[in-house]
C-alpha positions as CSV (number, residue, x, y, z in Angstrom):
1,X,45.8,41.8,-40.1
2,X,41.6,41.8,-39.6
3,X,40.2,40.7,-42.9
4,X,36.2,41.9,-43.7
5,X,34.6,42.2,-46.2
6,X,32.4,45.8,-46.6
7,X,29.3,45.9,-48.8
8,X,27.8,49.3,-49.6
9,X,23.6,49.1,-49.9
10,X,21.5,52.2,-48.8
11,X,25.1,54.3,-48.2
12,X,25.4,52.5,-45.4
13,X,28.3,50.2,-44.3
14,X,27.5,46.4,-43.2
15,X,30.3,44.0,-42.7
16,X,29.8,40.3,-43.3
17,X,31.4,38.0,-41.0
18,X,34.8,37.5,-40.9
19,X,36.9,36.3,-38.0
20,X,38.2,38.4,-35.7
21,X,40.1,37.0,-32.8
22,X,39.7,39.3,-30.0
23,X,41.9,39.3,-27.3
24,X,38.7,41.0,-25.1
25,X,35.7,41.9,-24.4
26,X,37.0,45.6,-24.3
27,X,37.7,45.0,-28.0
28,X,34.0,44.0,-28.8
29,X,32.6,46.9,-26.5
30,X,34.6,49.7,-26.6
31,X,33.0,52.4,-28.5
32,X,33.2,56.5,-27.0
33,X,32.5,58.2,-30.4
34,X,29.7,56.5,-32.0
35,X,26.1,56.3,-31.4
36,X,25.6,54.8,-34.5
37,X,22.3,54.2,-36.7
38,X,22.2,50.2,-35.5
39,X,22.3,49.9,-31.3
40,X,24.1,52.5,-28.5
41,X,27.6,53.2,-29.3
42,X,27.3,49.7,-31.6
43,X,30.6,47.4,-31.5
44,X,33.0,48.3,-33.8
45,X,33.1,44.5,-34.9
46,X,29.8,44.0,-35.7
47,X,29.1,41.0,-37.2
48,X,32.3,39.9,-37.2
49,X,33.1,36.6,-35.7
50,X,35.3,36.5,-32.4
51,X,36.7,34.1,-29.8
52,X,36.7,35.2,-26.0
53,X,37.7,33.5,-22.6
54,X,36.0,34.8,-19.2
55,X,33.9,34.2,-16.0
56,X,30.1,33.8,-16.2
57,X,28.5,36.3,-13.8
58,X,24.6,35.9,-14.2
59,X,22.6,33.0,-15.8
60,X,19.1,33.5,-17.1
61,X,17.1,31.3,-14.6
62,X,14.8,30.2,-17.2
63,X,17.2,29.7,-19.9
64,X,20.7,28.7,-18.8
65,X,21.9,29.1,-22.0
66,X,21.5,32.9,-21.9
67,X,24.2,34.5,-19.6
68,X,26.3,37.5,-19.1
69,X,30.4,36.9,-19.2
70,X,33.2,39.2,-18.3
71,X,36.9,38.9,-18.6
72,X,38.2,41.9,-16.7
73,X,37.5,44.1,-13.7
74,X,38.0,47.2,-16.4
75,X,35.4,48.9,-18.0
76,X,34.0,47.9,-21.0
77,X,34.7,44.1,-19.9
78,X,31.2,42.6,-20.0
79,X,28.5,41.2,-22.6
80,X,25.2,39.0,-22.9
81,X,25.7,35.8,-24.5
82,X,22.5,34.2,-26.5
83,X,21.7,30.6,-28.2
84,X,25.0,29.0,-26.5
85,X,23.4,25.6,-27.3
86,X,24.9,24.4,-24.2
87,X,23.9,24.9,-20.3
88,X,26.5,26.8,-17.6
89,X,26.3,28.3,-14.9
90,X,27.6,31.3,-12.3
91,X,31.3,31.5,-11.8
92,X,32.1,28.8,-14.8
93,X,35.3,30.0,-16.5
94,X,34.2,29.1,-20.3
95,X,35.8,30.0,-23.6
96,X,33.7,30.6,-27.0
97,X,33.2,31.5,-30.6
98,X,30.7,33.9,-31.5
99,X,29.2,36.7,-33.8
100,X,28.7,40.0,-32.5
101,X,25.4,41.4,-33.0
102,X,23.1,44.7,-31.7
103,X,19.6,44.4,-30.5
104,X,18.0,47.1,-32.9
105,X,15.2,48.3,-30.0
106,X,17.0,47.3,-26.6
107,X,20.2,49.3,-28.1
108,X,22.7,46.3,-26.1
109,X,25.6,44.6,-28.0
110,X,25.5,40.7,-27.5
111,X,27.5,37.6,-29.2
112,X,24.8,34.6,-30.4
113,X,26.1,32.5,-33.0
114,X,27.8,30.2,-30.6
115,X,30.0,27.6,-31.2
116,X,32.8,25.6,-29.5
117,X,31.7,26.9,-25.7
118,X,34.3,25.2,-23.4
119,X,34.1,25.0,-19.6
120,X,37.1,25.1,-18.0
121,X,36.4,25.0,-14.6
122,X,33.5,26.0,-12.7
123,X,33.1,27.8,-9.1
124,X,36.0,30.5,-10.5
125,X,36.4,33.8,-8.7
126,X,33.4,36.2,-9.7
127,X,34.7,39.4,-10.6
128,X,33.7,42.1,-7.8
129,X,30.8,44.0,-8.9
130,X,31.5,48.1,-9.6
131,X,30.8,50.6,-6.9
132,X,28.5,53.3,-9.3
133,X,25.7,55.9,-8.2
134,X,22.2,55.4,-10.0
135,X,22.8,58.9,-11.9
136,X,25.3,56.7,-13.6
137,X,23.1,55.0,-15.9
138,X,20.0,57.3,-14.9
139,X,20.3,59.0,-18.6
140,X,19.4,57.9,-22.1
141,X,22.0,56.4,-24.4
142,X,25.8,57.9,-23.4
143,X,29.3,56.7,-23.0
144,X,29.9,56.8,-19.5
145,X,26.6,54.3,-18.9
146,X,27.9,52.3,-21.8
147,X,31.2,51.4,-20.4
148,X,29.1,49.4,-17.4
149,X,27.1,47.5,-20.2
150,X,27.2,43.8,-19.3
151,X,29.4,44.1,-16.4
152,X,28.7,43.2,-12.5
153,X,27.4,46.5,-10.8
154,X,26.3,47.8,-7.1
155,X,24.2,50.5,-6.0
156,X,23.5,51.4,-2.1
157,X,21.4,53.7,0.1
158,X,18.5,53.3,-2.1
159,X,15.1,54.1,-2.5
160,X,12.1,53.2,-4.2
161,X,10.7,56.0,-6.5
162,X,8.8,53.9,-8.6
163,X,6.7,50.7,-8.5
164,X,6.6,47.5,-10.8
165,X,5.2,48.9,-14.1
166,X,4.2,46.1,-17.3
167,X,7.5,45.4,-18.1
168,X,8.5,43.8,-15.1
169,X,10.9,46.9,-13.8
170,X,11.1,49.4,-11.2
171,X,13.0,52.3,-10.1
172,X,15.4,53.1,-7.1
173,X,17.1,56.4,-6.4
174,X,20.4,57.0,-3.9
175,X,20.1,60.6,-4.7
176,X,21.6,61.4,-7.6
177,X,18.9,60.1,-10.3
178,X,16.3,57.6,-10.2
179,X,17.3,54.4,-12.6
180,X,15.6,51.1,-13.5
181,X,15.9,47.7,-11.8
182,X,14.8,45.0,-13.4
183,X,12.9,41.8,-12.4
184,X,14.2,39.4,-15.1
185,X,15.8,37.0,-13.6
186,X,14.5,37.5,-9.7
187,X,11.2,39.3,-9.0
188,X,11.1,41.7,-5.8
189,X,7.8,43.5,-5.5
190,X,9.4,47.1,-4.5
191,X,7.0,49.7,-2.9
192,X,7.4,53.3,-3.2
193,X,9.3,54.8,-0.5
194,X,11.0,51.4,0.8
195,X,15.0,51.5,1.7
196,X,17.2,49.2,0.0
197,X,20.8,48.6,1.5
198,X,21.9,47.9,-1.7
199,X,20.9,46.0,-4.9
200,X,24.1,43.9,-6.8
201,X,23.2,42.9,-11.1
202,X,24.6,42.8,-14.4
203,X,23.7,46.0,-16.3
204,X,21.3,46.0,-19.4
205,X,19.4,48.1,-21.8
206,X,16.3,48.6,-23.5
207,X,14.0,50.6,-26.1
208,X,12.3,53.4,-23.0
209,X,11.3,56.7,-22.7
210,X,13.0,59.1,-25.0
211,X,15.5,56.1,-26.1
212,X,17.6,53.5,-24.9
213,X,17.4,53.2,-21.0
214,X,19.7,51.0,-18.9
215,X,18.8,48.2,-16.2
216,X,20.4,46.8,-13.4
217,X,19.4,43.0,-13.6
218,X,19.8,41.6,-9.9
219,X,20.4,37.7,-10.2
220,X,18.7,36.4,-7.1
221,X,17.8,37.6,-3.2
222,X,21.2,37.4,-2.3
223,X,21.8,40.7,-4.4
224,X,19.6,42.7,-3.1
225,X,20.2,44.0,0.7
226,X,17.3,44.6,3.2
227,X,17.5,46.5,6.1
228,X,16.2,44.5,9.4
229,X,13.2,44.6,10.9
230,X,9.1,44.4,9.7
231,X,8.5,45.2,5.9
232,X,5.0,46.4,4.6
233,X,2.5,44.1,2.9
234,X,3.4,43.2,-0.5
235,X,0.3,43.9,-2.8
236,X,0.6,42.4,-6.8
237,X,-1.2,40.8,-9.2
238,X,-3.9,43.4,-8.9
239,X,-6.9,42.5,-11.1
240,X,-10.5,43.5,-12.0
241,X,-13.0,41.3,-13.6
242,X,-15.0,42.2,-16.0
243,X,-11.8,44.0,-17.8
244,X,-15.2,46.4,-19.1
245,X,-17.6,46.5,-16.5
246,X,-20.7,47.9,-17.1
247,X,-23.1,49.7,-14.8
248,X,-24.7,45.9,-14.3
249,X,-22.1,44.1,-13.6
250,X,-20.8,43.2,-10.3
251,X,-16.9,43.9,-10.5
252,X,-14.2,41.5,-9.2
253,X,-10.9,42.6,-7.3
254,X,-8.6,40.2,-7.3
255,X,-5.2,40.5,-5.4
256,X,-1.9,38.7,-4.5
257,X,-0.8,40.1,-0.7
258,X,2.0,38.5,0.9
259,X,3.6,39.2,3.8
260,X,6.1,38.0,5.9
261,X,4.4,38.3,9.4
262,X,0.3,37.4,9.5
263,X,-2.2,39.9,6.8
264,X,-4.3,41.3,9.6
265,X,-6.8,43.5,7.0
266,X,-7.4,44.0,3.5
267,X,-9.8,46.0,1.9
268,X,-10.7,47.8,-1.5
269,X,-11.3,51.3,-1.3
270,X,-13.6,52.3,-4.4
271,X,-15.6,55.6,-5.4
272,X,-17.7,55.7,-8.9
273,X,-16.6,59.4,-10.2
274,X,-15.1,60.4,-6.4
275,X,-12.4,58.9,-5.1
276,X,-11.9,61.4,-2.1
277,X,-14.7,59.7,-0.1
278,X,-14.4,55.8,-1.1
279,X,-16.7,53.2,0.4
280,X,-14.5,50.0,1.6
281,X,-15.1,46.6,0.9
282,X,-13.3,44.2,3.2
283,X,-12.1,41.4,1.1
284,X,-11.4,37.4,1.7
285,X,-8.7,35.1,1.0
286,X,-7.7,31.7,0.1
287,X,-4.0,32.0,1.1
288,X,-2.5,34.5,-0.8
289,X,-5.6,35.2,-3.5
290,X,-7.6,38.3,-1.6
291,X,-11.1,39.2,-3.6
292,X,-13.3,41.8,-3.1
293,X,-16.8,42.2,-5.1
294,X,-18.1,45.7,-5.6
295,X,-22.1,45.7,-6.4
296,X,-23.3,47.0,-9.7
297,X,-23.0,51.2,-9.9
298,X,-26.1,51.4,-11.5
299,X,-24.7,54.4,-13.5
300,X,-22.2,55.2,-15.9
301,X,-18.9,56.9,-14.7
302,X,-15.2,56.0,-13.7
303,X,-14.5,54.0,-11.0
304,X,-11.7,54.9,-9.3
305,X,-10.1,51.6,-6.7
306,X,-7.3,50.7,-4.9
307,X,-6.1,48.2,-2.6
308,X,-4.7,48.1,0.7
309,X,-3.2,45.6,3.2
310,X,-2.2,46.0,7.1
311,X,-0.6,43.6,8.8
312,X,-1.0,42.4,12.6
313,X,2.2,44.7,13.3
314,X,0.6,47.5,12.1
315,X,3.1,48.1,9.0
316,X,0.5,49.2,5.6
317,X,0.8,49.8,1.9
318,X,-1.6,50.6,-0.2
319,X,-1.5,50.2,-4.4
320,X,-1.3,53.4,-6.8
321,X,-5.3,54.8,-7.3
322,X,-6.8,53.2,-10.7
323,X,-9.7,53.3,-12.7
324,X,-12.0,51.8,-15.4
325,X,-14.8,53.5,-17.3
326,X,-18.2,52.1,-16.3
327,X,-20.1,51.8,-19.3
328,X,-24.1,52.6,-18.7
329,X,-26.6,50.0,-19.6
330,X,-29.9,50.7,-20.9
331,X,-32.3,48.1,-20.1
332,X,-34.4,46.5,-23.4
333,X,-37.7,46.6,-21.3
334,X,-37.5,50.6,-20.9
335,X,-36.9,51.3,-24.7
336,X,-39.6,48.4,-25.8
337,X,-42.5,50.1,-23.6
338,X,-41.8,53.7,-25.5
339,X,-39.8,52.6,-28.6
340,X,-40.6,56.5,-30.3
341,X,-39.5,58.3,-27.1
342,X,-36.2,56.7,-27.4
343,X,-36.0,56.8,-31.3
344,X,-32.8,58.6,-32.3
345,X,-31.1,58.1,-28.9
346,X,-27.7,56.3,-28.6
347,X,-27.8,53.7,-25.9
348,X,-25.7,50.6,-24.9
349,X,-27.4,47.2,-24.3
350,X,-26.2,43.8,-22.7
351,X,-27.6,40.8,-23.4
352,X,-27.7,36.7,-24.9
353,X,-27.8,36.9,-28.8
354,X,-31.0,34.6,-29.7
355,X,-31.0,34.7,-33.1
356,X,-27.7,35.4,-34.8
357,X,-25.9,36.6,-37.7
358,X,-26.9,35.8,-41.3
359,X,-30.2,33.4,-40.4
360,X,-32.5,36.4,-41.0
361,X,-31.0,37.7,-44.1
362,X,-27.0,37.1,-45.3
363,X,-24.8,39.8,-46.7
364,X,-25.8,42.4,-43.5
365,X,-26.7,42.4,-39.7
366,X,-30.2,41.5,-38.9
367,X,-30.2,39.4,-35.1
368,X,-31.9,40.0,-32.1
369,X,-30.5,39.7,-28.4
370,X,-32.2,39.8,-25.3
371,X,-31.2,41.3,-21.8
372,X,-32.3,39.9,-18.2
373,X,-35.2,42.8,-18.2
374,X,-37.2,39.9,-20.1
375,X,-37.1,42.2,-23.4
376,X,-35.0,42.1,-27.1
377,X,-34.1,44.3,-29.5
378,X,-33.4,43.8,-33.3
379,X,-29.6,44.2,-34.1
380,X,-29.4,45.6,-37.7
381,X,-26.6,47.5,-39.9
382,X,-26.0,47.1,-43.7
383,X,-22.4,46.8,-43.4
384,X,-21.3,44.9,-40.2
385,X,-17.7,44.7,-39.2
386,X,-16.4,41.6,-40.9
387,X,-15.7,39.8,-37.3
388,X,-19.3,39.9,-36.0
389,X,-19.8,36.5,-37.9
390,X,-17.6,35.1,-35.0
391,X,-19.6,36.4,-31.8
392,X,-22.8,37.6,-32.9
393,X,-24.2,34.0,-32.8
394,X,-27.0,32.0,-30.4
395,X,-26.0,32.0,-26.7
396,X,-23.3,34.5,-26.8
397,X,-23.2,37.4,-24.1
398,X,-22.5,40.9,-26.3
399,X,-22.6,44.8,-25.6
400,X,-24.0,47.0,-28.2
401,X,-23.9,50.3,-28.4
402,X,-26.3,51.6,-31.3
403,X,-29.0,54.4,-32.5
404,X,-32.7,53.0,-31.9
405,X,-34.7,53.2,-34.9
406,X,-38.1,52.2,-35.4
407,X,-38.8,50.5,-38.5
408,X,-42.0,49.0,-39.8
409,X,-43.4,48.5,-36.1
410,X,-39.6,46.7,-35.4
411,X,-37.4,48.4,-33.0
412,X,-34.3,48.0,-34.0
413,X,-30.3,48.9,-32.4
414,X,-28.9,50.4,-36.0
415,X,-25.4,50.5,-37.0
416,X,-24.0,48.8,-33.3
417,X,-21.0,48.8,-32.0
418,X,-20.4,45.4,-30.5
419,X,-18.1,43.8,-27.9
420,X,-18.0,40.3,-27.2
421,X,-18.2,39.1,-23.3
422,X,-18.9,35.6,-22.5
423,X,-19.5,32.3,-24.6
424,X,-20.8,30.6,-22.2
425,X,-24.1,31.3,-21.7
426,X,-27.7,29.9,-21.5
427,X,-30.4,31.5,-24.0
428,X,-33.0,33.4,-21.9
429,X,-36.0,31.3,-21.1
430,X,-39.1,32.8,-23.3
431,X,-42.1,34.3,-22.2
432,X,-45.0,31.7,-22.5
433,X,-48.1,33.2,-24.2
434,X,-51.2,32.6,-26.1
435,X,-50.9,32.9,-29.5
436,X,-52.8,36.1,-29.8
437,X,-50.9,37.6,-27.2
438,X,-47.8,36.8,-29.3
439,X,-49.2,38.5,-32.0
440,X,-48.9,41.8,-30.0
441,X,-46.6,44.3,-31.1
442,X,-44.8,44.4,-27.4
443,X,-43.8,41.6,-27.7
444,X,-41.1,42.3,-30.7
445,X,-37.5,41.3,-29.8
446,X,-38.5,39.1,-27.1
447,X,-38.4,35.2,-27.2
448,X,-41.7,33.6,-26.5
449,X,-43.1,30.3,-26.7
450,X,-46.6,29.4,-27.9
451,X,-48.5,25.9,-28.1
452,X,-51.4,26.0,-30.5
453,X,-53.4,24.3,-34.0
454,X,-51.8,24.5,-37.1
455,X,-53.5,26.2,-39.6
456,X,-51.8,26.1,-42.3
457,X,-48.2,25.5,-44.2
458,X,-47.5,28.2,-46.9
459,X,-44.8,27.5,-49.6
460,X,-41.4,28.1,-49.5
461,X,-40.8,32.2,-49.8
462,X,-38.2,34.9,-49.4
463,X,-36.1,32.5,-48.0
464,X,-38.1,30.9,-45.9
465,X,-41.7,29.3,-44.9
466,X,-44.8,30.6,-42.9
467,X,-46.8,28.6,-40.0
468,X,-49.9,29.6,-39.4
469,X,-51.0,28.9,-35.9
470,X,-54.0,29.4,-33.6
471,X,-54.4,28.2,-29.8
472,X,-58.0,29.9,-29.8
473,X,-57.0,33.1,-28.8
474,X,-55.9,34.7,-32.2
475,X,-53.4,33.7,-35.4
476,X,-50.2,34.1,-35.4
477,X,-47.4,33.3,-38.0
478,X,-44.8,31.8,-36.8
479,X,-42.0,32.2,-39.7
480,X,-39.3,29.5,-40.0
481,X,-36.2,30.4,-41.6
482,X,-34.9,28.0,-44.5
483,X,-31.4,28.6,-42.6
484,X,-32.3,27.1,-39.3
485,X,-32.1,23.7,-41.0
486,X,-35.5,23.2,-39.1
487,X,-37.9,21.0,-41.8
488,X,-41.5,21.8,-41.8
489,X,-42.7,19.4,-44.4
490,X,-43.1,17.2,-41.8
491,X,-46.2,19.6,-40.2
492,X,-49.4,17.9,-40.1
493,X,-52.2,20.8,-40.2
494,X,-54.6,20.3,-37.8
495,X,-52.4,19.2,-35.1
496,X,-50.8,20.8,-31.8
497,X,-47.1,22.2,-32.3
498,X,-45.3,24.4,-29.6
499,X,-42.8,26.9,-31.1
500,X,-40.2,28.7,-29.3
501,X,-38.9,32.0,-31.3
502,X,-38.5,35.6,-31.3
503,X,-41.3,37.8,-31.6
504,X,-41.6,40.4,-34.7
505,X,-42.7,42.0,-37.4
């Protein structure tokens, strides 16, 4: 007689483990009547502790300790095996202990837990894999699907409906429903519209569209039959750099294209906000890396792209059409020679943060950043997003996207919202001018450098100290911030200094 124990919490039934020595893996998976809360059509020894004996038919290449087993060629005869602890491989006969468990999102039963795996002999007889039709396991969680669950499965006279999507699967159809192949153990880059012959794998599940989905998981290229003759270029790996281009940026395609003949062409096909009359950028190589650069859009929009390869036998494929927003960039320059016409507007702004957050004032956002125009804007909110202290900071690329106010003769980018781009650059180099042109209000934002007298050292203040300097040509006050760590007692007035800063008010 099965011992368990049964403990009641939430009205629902969990069983601690006991030992149950099945005589199958039908016994572990065999379930027609229950879907169950936990899993699809959940084992009805969950939990519990068994013992089986059967033939591995699929190792996880990058973890030989994860593997499907079967023990029959009825249904219901399979299962994924977790944490063995110990390596095998395809077509070892192996006994082991185990605790049945249900994967709560991928909706599979599995045994982890292991303990006393035994080879017995290796190269046994691999059970022959079931003759099913995609429509078999084409539909959310049922019965019928779940009998095949861990067991050794073809499909033939196939094609591709669907290409790679993010999780690494695909879909194939023979005509009676399209289903998921998966690339988890060997990775085929399927085209839409390609023939497969047929396509051999252990059958999975996971957590899809409208519930628990089922895989075929093909093992290596020997499972997966090609008709003869030329096959289209194989396009992957497709990338675009910046990830959130703006209209100044030159964009990066980047591209994997393999092929087994020669890659005669391969191009990009983009349009900004048109995609039905694309200009085509031919793109270059270094063996199987092709890159294309499309020039700055100068205008905001969506970019629509896509790639496309032809080989020297003629045979094409070309990727799905995608897109990115292109954000538009406002350049500092045009809002600093008419700060009131632009007062109110919202704009967007790129550009090298010169002075950054909390050396002005602490407690809110007050920095300035500077774009390739030559020109800066103030940066200012009362409340700043808590993570700005980490990238609004001297040398850091940012894009801002604020309301321009004009305060006090400052113009200023209020309340921004901020996106970090690049670490890694150089602060703009300033504009070299006279002290009195300094002193001009046009000249707010922008980092400058002046060479001049000293005139005099004022007392600590506010947080800070003020320079007066002159170069002949007019005062100006250059104001040094107790939190720059630079020391001024050291200033001898009367002598020549040169001061690099940002102009203000």
């Amino acid at each position: 007689m099965k011992r368990y124990i049964i403990l009641l919490a939430a009205g629902l039934p969990f069983l601690l483990a006991g030992m149950a020595n099945a005589e199958s893996i039908y016994e572990i998976q065999h379930n027609e009547t229950t879907q169950g809360i936990i899993g699809c059509y959940p084992s009805p020894l969950l939990l519990q502790n068994v013992n089986i004996t059967g033939v591995v038919m699929a190792v996880n290449p990058s973890n030989s300790k994860q593997f499907y087993i079967q023990d029959a060629d009825s249904l219901w005869s399979g299962i994924f095996v977790t944490n063995s602890g110990q390596a095998v491989s395809r077509g070892d006969s192996v006994s082991l202990n185990g605790q049945v468990s249900e994967d709560d999102f991928g909706g599979y039963t599995y045994l982890t837990g292991i303990s006393g795996l035994t080879i017995h002999s290796a190269g046994a007889v691999i059970y022959e894999p079931k003759a099913i039709t995609t429509g078999m396991l084409s539909q959310t969680c049922n019965d019928s699907a779940e009998a095949y669950e861990g067991m050794l499965v073809k499909i033939s006279a196939l094609t591709v409906t669907q290409v790679l999507d993010e999780d690494g699967r695909w879909k194939v159809d023979d005509g009676s429903g399209a289903m998921y192949i998966g690339n988890d153990y060997y990775i085929y880059n399927a085209l839409v519209e390609d023939t497969i012959l047929s396509i051999t794998g252990v059958v999975g599940a996971f957590e899809g569209t409208g519930g628990i989905r089922y895989v075929i998981i093909p093992r290596d290229a020997g499972d997966l039959q090609l008709p003869a003759g030329n096959r289209r270029p194989r396009i992957s790996n497709v990338s675009l750099a910046p990830s959130a281009p703006t209209s100044d940026d030159e964009i990066t395609i980047t591209a994997t294209i393999t092929d087994e003949s020669q890659i005669a062409t391969a191009q990009v096909l983009y349009g900004l906000n048109d995609n039905t009359t694309p200009t085509v950028l031919t793109m270059s190589n270094i063996d199987s890396t092709y890159t294309a650069i499309i020039p700055p859009t100068d205008s905001a929009g969506w970019l629509f792209y896509r790639v496309s390869a032809t080989d020297d036998s003629a045979a094409s494929s070309t990727t799905e059409l995608d897109s990115v927003q292109v954000t538009g960039v406002t350049s500092m320059a045009d809002i600093q020679d008419n700060p009131t016409e632009w007062e109110g507007q919202t704009v967007t702004c790129q550009g090298v943060v010169t002075i950054g957050i909390d050396v002005i004032q602490t407690g809110r956002l007050n920095a300035y950043f500077q774009d390739n125009s030559g020109r800066g804007l103030n940066l200012f909110s009362f409340n700043p997003e808590p993570d700005y202290a980490a990238y609004i900071q001297r040398g850091i690329e940012i894009l801002a996207t604020g309301t321009i106010t004009v305060y006090q003769g400052r113009t200023e980018l209020e309340d921004p919202v901020i996106t970090f781009i690049d670490s890694s650059q150089t602060l703009p180099a300033p504009q070299v001018l006279s002290t009195g042109q300094a002193a001009e209000q046009n000249w707010d934002g922008t980092r400058v450098l002046v060479t001049g007298d000293v005139i005099s050292v004022g007392s600590e203040s506010g947080g800070g100290r003020n320079v007066l300097v002159n170069d002949g040509s007019g005062e100006l006050t250059v104001r040094v911030w107790t939190t720059t760590g630079i020391d001024v007692s050291g200033i001898v007035v009367g002598q020549e200094y040169t001061f690099i800063g940002v102009g203000g008010d």
